[in-house]
C-alpha positions as CSV (number, residue, x, y, z in Angstrom):
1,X,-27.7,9.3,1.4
2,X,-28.0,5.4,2.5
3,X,-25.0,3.4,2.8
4,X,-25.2,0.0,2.6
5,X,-22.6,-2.6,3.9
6,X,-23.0,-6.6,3.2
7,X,-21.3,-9.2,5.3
8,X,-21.0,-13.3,6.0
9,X,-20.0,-14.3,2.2
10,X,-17.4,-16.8,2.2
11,X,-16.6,-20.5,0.9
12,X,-18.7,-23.3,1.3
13,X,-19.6,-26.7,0.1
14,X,-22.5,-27.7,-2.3
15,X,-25.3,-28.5,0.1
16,X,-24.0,-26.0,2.8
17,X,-26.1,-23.0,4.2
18,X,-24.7,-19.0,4.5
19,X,-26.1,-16.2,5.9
20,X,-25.6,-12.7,4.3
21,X,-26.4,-9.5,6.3
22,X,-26.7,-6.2,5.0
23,X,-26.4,-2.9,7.2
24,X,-28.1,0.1,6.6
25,X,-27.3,3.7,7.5
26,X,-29.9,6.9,8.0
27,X,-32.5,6.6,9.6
28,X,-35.7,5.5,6.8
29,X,-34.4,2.1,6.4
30,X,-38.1,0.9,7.4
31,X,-39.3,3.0,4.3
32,X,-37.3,1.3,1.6
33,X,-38.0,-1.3,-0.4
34,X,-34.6,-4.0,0.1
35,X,-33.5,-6.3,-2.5
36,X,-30.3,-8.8,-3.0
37,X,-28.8,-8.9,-6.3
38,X,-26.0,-11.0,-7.7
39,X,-23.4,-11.4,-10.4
40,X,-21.2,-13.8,-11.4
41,X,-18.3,-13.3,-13.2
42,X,-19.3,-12.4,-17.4
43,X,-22.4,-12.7,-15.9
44,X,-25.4,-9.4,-16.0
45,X,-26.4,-8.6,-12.4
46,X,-29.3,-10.8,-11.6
47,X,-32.5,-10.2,-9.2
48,X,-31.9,-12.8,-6.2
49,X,-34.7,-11.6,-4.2
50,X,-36.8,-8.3,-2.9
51,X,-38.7,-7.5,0.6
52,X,-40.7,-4.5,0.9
53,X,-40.6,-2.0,3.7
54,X,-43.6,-3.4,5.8
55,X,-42.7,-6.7,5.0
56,X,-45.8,-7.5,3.4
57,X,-44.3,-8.4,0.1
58,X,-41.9,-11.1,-0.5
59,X,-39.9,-11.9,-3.8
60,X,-37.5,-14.1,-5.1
61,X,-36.3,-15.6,-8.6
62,X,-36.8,-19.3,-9.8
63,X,-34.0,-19.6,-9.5
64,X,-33.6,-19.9,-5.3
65,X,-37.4,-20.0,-4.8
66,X,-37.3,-22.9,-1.6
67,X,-33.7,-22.7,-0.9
68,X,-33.2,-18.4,0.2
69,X,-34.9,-16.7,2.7
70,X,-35.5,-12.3,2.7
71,X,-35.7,-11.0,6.1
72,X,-35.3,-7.5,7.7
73,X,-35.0,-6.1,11.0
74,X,-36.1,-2.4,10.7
75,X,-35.6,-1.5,14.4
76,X,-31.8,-1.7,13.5
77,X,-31.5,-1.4,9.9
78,X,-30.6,-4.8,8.8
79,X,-31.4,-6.7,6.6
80,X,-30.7,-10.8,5.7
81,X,-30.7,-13.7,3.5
82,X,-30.6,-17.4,4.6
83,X,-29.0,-19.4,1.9
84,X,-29.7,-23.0,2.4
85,X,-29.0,-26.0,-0.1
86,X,-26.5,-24.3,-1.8
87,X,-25.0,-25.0,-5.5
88,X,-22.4,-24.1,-7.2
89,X,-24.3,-21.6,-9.7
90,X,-25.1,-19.8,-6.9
91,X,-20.9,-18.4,-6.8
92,X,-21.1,-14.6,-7.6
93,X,-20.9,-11.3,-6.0
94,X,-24.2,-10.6,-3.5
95,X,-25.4,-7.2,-3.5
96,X,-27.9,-5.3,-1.1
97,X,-29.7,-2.8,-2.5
98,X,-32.2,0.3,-1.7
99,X,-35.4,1.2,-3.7
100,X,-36.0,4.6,-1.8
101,X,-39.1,5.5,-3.9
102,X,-41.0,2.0,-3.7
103,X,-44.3,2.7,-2.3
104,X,-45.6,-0.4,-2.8
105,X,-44.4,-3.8,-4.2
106,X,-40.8,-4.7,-4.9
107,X,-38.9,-4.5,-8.2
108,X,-36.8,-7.1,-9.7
109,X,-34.9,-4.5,-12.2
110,X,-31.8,-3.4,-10.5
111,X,-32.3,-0.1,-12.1
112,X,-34.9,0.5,-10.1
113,X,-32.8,0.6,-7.0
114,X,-30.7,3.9,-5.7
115,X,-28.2,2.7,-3.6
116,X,-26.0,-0.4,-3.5
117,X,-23.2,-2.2,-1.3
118,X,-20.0,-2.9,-2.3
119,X,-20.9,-6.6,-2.5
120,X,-19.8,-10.0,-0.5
121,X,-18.1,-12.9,-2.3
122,X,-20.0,-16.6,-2.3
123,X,-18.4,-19.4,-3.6
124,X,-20.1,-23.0,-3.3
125,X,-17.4,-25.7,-4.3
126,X,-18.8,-29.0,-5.7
């Protein structure tokens, strides 16, 4: 079982930067592929971005290609994403996620992943 717990959502401007951070439990964090998902309200849950366990695979969407950064910490389960140059589409629910059977790669199809947060609120005002 893997819980995971997101943090640092919040309100910001249009322009503005936020920093989520997603906590892991158990102890095979550094196996698992991690990815951020969001959804907006009416909205499918979209792929945001996807970093696999040794690091060696990066992935985001068009969408925030330039603007968010994936990064993990396996020595203490944690994992982040810089949000720079925010806009207002960007306003949805952000989700961490686990892949615990990823060996290789990362998956942008949330089906793919096992275990999810409860999710952080971002709103970017205009």
């Amino acid at each position: 079982q893997v819980q995971l717990v997101e943090a640092g959502g919040g309100l910001v401007q249009a322009g503005g930067s936020l920093r989520l951070s997603c906590a892991a439990s158990g102890r095979s964090f550094s196996r698992y592929t991690m990815g951020w998902f969001r959804q907006a309200p009416g909205t499918e849950r979209e792929f945001v971005a996807g970093i696999s366990w040794n690091v060696g695979r990066l992935f985001y969407a068009d969408s925030v290609k330039g603007r968010f950064t994936i990064s993990r910490d396996n020595a203490n389960n944690k994992m982040y994403l810089q949000m720079n140059s925010l806009k207002p589409e960007d306003t949805a629910v952000y989700y961490c996620a686990a892949d615990v059977n990823m060996l290789l790669g990362v998956s942008a199809s949330s089906g793919e992943y096992d275990y999810w947060g409860q999710g952080t609120q971002v709103t970017v005002s205009s």
